[in-house]
ZAPA-673160 format. One record per atom (N, C-alpha, C): atom name; x, y, z; residue in one letter. Coordinates in nm, 2 decimals, always signed. Example, Ala and Ser with C-alpha at 12.3 -4.5 7.8 and 13.67 -1.06 7.14 Angstrom:
<atoms>
a, u, v, w, r
N, +1.32, -0.57, +0.78, A
CA, +1.23, -0.45, +0.78, A
C, +1.32, -0.33, +0.78, A
N, +1.28, -0.22, +0.71, S
CA, +1.37, -0.11, +0.71, S
C, +1.29, +0.00, +0.79, S
</atoms>
This chain:
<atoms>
a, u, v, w, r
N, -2.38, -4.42, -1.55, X
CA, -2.30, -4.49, -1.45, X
C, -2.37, -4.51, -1.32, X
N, -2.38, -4.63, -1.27, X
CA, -2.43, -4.65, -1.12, X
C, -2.40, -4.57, -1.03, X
N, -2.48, -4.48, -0.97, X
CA, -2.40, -4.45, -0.76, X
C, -2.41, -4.57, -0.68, X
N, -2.30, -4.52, -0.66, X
CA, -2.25, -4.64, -0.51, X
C, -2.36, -4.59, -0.40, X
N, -2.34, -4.70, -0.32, X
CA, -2.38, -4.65, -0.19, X
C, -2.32, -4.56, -0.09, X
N, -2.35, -4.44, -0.01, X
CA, -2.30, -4.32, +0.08, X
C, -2.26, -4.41, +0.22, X
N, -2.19, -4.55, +0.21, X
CA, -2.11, -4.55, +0.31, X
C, -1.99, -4.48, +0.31, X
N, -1.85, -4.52, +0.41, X
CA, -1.73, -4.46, +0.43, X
C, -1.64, -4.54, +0.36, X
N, -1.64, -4.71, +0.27, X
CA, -1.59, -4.75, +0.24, X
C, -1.51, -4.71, +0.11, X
N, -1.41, -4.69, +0.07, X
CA, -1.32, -4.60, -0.06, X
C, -1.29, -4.70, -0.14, X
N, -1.32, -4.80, -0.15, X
CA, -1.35, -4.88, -0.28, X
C, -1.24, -5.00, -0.28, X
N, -1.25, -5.06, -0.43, X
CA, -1.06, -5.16, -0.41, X
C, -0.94, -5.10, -0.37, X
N, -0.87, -5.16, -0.32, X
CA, -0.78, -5.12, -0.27, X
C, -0.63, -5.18, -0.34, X
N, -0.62, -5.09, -0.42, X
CA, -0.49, -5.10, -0.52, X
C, -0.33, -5.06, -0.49, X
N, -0.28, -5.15, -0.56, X
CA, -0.16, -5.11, -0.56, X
C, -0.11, -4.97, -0.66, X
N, +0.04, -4.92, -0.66, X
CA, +0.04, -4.84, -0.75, X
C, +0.07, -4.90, -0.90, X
N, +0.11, -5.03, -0.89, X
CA, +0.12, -5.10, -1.02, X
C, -0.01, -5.13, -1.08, X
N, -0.09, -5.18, -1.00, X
CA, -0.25, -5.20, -1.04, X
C, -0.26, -5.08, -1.10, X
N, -0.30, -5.00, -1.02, X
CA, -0.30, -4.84, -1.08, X
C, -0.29, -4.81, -1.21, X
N, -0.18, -4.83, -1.24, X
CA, -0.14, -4.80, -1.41, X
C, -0.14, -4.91, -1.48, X
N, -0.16, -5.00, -1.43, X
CA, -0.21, -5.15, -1.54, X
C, -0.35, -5.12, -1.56, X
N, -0.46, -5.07, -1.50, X
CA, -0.58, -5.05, -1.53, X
C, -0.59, -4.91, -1.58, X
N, -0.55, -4.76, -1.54, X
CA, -0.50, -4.69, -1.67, X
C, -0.45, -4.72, -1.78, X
N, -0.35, -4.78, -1.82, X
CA, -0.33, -4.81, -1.97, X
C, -0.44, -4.91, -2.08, X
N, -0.48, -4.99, -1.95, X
CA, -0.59, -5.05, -2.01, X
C, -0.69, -4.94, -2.07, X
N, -0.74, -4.86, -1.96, X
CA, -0.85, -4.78, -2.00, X
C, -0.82, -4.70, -2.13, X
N, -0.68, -4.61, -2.11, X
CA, -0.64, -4.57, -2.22, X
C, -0.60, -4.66, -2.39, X
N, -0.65, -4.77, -2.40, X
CA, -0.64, -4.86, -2.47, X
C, -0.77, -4.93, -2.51, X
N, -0.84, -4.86, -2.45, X
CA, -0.98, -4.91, -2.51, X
C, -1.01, -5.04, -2.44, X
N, -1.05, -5.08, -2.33, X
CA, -1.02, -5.22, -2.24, X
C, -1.17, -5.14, -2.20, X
N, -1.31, -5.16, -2.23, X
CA, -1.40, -5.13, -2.14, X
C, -1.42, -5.19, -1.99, X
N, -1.38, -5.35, -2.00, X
CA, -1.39, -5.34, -1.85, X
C, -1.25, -5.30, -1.76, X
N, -1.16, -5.23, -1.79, X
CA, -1.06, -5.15, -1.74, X
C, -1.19, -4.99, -1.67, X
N, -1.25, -4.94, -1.81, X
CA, -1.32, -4.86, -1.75, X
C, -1.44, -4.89, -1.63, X
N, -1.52, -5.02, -1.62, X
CA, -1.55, -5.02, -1.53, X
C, -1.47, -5.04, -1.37, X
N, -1.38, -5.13, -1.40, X
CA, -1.28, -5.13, -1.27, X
C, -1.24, -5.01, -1.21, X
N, -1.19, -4.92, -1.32, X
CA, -1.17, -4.75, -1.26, X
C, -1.26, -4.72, -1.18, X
N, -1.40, -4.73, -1.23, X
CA, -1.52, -4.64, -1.14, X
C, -1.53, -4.70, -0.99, X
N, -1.52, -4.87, -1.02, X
CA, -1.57, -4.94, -0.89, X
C, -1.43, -4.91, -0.81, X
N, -1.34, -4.88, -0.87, X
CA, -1.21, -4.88, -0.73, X
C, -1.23, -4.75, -0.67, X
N, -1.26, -4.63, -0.76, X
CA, -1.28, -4.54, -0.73, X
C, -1.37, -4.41, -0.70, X
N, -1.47, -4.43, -0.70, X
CA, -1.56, -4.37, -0.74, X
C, -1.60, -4.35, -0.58, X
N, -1.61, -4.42, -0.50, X
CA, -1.66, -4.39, -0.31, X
C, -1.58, -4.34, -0.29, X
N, -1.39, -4.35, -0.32, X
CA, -1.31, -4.29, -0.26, X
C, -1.36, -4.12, -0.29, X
N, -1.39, -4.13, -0.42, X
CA, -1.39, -3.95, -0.47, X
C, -1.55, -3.91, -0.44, X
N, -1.65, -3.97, -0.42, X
CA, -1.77, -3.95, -0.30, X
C, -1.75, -3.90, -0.16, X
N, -1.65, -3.97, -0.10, X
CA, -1.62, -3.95, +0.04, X
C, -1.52, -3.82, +0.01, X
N, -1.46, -3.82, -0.09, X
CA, -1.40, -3.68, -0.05, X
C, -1.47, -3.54, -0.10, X
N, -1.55, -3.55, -0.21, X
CA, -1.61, -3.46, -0.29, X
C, -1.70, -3.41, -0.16, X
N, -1.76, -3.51, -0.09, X
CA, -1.88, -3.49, +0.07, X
C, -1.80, -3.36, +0.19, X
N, -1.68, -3.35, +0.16, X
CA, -1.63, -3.26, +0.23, X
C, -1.69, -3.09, +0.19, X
N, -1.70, -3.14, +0.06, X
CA, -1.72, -2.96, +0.03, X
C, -1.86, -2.95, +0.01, X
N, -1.97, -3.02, -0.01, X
CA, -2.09, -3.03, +0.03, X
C, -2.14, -3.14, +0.02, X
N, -2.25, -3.15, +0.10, X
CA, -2.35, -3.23, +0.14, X
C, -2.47, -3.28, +0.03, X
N, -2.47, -3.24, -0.11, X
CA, -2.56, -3.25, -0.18, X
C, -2.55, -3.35, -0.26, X
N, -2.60, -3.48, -0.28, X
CA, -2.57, -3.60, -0.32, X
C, -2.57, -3.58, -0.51, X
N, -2.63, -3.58, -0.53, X
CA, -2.68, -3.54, -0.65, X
C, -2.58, -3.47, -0.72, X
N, -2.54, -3.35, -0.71, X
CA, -2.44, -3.27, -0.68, X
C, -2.26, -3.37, -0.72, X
N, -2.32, -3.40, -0.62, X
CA, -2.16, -3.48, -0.59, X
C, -2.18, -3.56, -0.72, X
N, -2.24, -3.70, -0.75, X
CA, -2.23, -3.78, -0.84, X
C, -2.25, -3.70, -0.95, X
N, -2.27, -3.62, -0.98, X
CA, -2.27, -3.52, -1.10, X
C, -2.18, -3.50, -1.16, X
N, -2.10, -3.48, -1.02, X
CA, -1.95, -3.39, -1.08, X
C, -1.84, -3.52, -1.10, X
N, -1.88, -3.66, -1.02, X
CA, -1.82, -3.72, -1.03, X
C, -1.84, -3.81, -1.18, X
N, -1.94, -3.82, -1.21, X
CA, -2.01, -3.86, -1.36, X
C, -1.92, -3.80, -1.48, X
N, -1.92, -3.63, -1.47, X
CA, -1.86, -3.55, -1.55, X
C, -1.68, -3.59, -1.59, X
N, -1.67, -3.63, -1.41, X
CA, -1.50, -3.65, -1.41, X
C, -1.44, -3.78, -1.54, X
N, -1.57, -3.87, -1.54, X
CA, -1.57, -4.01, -1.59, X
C, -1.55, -3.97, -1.74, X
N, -1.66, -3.89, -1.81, X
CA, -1.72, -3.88, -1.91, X
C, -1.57, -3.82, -2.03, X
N, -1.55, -3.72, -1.89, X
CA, -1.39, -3.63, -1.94, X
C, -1.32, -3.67, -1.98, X
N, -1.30, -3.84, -1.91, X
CA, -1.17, -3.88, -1.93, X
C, -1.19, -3.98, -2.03, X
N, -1.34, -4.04, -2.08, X
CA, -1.34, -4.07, -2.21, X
C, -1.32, -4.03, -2.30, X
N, -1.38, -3.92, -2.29, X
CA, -1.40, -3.79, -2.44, X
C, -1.22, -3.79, -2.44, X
N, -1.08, -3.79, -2.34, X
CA, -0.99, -3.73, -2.34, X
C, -0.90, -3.81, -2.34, X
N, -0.90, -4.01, -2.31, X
CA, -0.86, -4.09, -2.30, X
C, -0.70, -4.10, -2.43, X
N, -0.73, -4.10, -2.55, X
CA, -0.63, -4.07, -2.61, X
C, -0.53, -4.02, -2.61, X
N, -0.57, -3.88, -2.51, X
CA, -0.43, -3.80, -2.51, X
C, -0.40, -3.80, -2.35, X
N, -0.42, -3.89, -2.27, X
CA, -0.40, -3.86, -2.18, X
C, -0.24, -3.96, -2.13, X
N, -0.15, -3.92, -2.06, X
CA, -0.04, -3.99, -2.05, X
C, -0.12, -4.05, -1.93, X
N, +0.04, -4.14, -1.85, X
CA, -0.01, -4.24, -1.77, X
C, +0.05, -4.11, -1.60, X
N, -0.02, -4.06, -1.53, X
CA, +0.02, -4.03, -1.42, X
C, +0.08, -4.10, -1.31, X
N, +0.11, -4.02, -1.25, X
CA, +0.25, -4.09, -1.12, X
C, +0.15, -4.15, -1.05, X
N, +0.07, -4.13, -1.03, X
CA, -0.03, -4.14, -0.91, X
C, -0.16, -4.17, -0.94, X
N, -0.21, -4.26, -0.97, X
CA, -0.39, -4.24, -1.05, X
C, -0.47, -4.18, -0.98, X
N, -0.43, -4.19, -0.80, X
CA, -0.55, -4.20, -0.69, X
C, -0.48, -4.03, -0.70, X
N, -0.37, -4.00, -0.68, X
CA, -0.37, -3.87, -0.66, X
C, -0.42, -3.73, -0.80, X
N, -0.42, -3.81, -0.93, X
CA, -0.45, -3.69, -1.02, X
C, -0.63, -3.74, -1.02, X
N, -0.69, -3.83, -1.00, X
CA, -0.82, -3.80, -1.00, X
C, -0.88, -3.74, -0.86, X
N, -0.84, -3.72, -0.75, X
CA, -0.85, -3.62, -0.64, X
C, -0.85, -3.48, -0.68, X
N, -0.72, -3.44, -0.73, X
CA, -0.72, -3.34, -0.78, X
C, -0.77, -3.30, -0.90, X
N, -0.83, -3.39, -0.93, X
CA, -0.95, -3.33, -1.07, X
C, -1.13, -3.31, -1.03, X
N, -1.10, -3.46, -0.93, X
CA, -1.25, -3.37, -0.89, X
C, -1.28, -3.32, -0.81, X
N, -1.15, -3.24, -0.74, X
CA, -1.17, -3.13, -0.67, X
C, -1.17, -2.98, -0.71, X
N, -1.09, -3.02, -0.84, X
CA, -1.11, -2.87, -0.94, X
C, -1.30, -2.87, -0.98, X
N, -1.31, -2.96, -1.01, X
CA, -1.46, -2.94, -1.08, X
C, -1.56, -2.94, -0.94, X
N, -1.56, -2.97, -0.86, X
CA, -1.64, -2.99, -0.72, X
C, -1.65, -2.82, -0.72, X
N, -1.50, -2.74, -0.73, X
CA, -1.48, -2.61, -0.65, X
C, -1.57, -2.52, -0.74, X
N, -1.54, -2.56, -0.88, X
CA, -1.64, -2.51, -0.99, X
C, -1.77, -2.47, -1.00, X
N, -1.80, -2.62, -0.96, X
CA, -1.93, -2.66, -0.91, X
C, -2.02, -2.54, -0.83, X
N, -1.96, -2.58, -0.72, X
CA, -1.99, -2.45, -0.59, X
C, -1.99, -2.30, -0.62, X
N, -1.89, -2.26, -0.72, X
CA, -1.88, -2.14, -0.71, X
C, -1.98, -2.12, -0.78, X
N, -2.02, -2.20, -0.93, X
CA, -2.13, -2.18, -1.02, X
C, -2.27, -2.15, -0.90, X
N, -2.28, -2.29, -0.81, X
CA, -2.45, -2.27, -0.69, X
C, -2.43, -2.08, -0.65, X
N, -2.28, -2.06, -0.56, X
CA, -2.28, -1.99, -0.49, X
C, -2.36, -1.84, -0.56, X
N, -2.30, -1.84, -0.68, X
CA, -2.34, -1.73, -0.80, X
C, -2.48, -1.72, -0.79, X
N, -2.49, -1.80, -0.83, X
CA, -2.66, -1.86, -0.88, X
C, -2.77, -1.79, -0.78, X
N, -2.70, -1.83, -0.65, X
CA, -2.82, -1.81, -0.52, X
C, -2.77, -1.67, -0.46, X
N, -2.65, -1.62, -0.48, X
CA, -2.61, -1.49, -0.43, X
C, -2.55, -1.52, -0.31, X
N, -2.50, -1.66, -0.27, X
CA, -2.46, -1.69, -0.15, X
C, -2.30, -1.68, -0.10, X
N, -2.30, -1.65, +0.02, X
CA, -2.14, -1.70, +0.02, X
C, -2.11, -1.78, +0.11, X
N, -2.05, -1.88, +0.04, X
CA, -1.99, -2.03, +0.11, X
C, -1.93, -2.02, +0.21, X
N, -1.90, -2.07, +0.34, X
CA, -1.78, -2.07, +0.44, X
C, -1.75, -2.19, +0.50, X
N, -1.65, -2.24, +0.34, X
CA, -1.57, -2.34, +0.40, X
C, -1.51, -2.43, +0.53, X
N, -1.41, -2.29, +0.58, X
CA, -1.36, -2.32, +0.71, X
C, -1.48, -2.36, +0.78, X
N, -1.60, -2.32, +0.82, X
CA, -1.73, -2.38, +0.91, X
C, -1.72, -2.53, +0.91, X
N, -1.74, -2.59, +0.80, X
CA, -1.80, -2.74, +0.76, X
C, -1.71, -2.83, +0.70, X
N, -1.62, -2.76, +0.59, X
CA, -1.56, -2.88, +0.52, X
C, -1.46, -2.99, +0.60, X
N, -1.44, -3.09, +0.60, X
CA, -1.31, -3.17, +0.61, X
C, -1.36, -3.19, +0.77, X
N, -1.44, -3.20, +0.77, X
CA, -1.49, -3.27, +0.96, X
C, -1.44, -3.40, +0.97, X
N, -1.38, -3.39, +1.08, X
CA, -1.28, -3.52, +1.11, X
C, -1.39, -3.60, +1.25, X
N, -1.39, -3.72, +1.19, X
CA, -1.46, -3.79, +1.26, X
C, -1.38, -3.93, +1.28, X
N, -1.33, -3.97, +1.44, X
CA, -1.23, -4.06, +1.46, X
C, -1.37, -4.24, +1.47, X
N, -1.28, -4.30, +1.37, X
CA, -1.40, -4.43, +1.39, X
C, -1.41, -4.54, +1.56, X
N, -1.51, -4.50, +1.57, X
CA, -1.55, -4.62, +1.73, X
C, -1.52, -4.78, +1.66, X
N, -1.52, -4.81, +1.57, X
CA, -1.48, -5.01, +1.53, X
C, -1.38, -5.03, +1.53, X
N, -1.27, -4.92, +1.52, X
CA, -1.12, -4.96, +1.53, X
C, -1.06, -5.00, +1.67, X
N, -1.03, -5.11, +1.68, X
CA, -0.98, -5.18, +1.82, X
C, -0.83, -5.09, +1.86, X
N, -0.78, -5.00, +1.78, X
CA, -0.70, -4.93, +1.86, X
C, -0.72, -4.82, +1.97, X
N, -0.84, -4.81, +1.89, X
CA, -0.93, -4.65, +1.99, X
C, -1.01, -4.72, +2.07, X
N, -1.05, -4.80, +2.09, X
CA, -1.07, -4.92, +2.18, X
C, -1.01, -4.95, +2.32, X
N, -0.92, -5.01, +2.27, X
CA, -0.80, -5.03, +2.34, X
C, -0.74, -4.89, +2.43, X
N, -0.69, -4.80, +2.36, X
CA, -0.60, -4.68, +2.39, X
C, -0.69, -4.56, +2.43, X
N, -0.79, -4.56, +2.40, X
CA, -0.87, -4.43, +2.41, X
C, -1.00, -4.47, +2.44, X
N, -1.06, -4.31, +2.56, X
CA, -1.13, -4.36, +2.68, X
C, -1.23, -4.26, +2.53, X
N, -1.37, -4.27, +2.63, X
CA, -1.52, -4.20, +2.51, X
C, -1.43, -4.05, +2.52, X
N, -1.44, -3.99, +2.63, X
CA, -1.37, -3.87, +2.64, X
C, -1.25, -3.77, +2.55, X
N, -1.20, -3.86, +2.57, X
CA, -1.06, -3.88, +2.46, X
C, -1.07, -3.86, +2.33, X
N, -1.12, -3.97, +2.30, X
CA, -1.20, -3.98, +2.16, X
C, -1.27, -3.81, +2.13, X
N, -1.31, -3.77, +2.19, X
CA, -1.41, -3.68, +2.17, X
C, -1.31, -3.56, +2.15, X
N, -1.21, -3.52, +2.24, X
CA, -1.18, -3.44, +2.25, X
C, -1.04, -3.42, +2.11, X
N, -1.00, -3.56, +2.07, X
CA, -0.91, -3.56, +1.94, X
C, -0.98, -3.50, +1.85, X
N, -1.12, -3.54, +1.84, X
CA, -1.21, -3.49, +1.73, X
C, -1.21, -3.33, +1.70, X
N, -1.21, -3.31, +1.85, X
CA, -1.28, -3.18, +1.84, X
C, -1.15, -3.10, +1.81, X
N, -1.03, -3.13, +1.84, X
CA, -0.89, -3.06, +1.85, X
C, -0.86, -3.07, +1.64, X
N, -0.89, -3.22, +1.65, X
CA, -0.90, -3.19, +1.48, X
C, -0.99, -3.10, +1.41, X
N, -1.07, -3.09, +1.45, X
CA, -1.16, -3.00, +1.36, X
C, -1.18, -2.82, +1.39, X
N, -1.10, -2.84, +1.50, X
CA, -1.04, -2.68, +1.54, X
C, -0.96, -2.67, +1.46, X
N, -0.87, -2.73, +1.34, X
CA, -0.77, -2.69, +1.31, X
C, -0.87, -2.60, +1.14, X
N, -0.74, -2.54, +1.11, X
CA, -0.78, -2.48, +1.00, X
C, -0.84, -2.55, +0.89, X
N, -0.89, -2.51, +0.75, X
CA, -0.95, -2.62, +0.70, X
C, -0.86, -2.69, +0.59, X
N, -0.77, -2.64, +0.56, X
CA, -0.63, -2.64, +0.46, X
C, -0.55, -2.74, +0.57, X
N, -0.54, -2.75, +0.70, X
CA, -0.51, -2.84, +0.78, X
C, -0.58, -2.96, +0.78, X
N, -0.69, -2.94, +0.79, X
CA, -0.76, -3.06, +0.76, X
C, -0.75, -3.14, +0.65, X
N, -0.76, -3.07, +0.60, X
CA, -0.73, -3.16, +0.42, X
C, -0.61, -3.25, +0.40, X
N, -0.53, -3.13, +0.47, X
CA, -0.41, -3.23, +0.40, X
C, -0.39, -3.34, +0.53, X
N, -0.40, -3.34, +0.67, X
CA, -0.41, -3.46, +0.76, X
C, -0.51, -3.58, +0.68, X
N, -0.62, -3.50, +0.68, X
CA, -0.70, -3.66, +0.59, X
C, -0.68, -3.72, +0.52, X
N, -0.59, -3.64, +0.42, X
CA, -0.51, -3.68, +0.27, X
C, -0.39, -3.78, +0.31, X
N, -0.32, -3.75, +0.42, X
CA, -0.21, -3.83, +0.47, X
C, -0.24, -3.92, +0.53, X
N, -0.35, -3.93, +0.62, X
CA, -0.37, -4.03, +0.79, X
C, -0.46, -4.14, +0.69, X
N, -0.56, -4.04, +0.62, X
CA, -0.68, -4.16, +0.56, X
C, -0.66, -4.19, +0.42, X
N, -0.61, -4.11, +0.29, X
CA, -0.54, -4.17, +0.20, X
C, -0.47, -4.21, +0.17, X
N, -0.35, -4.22, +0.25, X
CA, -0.24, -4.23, +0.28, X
C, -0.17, -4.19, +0.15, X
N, -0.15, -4.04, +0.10, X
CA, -0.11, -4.01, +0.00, X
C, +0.02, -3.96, +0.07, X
N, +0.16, -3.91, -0.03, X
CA, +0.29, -3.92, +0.03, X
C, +0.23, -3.73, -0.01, X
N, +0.37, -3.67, +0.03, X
CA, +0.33, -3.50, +0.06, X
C, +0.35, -3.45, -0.11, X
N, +0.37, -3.50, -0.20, X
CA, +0.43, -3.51, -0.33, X
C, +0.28, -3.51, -0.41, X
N, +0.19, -3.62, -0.32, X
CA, +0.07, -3.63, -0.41, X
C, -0.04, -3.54, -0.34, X
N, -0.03, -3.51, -0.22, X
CA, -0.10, -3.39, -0.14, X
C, -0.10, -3.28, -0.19, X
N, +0.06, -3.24, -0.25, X
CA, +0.08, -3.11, -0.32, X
C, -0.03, -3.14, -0.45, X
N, -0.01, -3.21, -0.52, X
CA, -0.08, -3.22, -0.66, X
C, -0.25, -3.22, -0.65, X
N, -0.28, -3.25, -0.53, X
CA, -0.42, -3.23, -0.51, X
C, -0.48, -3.13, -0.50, X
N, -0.40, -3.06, -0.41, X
CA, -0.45, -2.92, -0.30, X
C, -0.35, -2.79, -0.39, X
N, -0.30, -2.83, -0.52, X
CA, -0.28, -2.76, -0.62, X
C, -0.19, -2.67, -0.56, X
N, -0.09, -2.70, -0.51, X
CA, +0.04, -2.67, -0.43, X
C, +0.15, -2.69, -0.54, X
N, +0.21, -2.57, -0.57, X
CA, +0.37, -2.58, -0.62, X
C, +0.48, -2.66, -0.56, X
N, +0.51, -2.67, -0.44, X
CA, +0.63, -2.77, -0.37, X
C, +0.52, -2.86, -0.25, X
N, +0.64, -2.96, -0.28, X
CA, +0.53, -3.08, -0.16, X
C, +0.57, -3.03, -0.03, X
N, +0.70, -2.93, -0.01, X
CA, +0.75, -2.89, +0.11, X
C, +0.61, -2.85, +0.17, X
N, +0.55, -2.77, +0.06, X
CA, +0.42, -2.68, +0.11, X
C, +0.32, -2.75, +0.20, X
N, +0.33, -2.90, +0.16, X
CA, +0.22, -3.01, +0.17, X
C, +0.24, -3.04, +0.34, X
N, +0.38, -3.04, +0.34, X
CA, +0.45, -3.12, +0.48, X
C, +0.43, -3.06, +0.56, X
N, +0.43, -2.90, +0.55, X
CA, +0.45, -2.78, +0.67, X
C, +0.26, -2.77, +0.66, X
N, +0.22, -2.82, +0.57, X
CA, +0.05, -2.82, +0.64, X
C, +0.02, -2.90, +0.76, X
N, +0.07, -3.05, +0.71, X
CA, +0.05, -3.16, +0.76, X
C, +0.13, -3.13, +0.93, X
N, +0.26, -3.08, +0.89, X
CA, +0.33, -3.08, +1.06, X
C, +0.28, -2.95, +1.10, X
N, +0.22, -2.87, +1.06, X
CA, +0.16, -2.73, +1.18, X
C, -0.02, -2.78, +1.24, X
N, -0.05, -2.90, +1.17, X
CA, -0.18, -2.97, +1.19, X
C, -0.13, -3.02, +1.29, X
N, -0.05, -3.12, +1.30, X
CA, +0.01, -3.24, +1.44, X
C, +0.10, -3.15, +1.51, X
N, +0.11, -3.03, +1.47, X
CA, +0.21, -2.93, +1.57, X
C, +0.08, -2.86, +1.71, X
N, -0.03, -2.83, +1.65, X
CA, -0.14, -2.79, +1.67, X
C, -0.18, -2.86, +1.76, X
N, -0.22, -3.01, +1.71, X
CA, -0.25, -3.05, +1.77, X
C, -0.22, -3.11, +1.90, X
N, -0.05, -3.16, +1.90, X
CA, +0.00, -3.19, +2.02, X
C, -0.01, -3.04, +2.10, X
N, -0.04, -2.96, +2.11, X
CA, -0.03, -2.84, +2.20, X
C, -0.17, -2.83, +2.25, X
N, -0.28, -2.89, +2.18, X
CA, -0.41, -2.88, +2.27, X
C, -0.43, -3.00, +2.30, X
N, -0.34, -3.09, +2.32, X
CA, -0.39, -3.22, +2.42, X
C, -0.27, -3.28, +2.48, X
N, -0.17, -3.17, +2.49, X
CA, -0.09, -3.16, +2.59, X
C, -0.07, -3.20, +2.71, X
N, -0.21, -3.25, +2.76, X
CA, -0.22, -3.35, +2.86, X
C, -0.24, -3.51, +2.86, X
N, -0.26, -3.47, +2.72, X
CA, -0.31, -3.64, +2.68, X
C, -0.14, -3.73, +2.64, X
N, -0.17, -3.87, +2.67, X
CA, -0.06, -3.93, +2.62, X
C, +0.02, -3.89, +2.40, X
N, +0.08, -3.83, +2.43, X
CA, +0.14, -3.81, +2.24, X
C, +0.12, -3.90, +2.16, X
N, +0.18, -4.01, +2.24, X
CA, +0.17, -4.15, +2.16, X
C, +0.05, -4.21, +2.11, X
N, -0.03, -4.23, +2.22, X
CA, -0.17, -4.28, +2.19, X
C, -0.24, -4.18, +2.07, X
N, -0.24, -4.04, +2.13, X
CA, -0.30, -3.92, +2.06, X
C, -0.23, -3.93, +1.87, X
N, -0.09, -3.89, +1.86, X
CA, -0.07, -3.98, +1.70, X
C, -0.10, -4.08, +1.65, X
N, -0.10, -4.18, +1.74, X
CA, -0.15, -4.34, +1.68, X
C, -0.24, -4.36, +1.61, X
N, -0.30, -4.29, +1.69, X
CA, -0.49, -4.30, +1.67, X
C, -0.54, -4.23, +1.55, X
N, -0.46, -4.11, +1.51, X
CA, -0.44, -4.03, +1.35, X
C, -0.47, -4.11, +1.27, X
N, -0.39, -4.20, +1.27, X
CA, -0.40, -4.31, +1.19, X
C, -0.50, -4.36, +1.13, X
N, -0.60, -4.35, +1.22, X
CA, -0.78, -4.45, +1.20, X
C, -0.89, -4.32, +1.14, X
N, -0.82, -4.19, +1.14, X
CA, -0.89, -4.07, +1.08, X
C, -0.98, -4.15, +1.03, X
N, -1.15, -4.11, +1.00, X
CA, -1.18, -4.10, +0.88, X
C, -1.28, -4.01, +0.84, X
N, -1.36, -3.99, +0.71, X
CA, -1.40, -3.87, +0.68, X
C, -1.59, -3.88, +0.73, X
N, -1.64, -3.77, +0.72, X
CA, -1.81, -3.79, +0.74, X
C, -1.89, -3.81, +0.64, X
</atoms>
């Protein structure tokens, strides 16, 4: 399978009906169903796999494997509620795998909270433009990435994949989506308290334009 290129762009942009018309295809033996799967999704699960490391190779690896899985497993696989949400949470089981297998290997130990889920707000969006001075900008960043890293995850999951708290849970391998929401609102709880001086409005708005590094 081809690598994409390591821009920020997360591929076609589907509906959830699309979604499972190109699952059933796949599961139906439709090979170009299987290529559409990779091309809609394959940067999205690059840009997120890039949170837990930096190692290219690495990453398309595990994302290759994800592919390979679901041929070898296509048969028995039902149709999920969510396509974008159960392949997040699969190659984030295998990504975590992944790492723990390096970590072993070298005797190292990993620290997450440091690096993963670095929130980087985009300069081309005319909202942050408009509403927000260089300063500003700077300081959202940094209030985002002070937050814990289980915070992080799930704001990016919400702001930038716009996944509902139902499919957040199923990613971040959470028993109730309640779990998902009280991430998401102690992140924007957090946050409105260290920019407390900043306008609220502008400061949520702008959540919105999150995206990842």
């Amino acid at each position: 399978m081809k690598q994409k290129d390591n821009s920020k762009t997360t591929g076609l942009d589907l509906g959830k009906g699309d979604e499972q018309t190109i699952w059933k295809n796949f599961v139906n033996d439709n090979q170009d169903a299987l290529s559409q799967m990779y091309e809609a999704y394959s940067q999205k699960l690059y840009n997120y796999c890039r949170q837990f490391d930096s190692d290219d190779s690495l990453i398309w690896d595990v994302i290759q494997d994800l592919f390979y899985d679901l041929i070898r497993r296509k048969k028995h696989l039902a149709i999920p509620n969510s396509v974008t949400a159960y392949l997040l949470s699969s190659v984030r089981r295998k990504i975590i795998e992944r790492l723990e297998q390096k970590k072993k290997a070298k005797e190292q130990s990993l620290d997450p909270d440091k690096h993963a889920f670095q929130v980087q707000i985009s300069e081309e969006n005319e909202l942050i433009k408009r509403e927000l001075s260089s300063e500003q900008k700077q300081r959202l960043e940094k209030a985002c990435n002070e937050l814990p890293v289980k915070q992080r995850e799930a704001i990016l999951l919400k702001f930038y994949e716009g996944l509902s708290y139902e499919e957040i849970a199923q990613v971040m391998d959470m028993t109730k989506n309640k779990s998902a929401r009280a991430l998401v609102y102690r992140g924007l709880q957090s946050l409105s308290i260290k920019l407390s001086d900043m306008d609220p409005k502008k400061g949520l708005a702008v959540l919105y334009t999150i995206s990842m590094v």
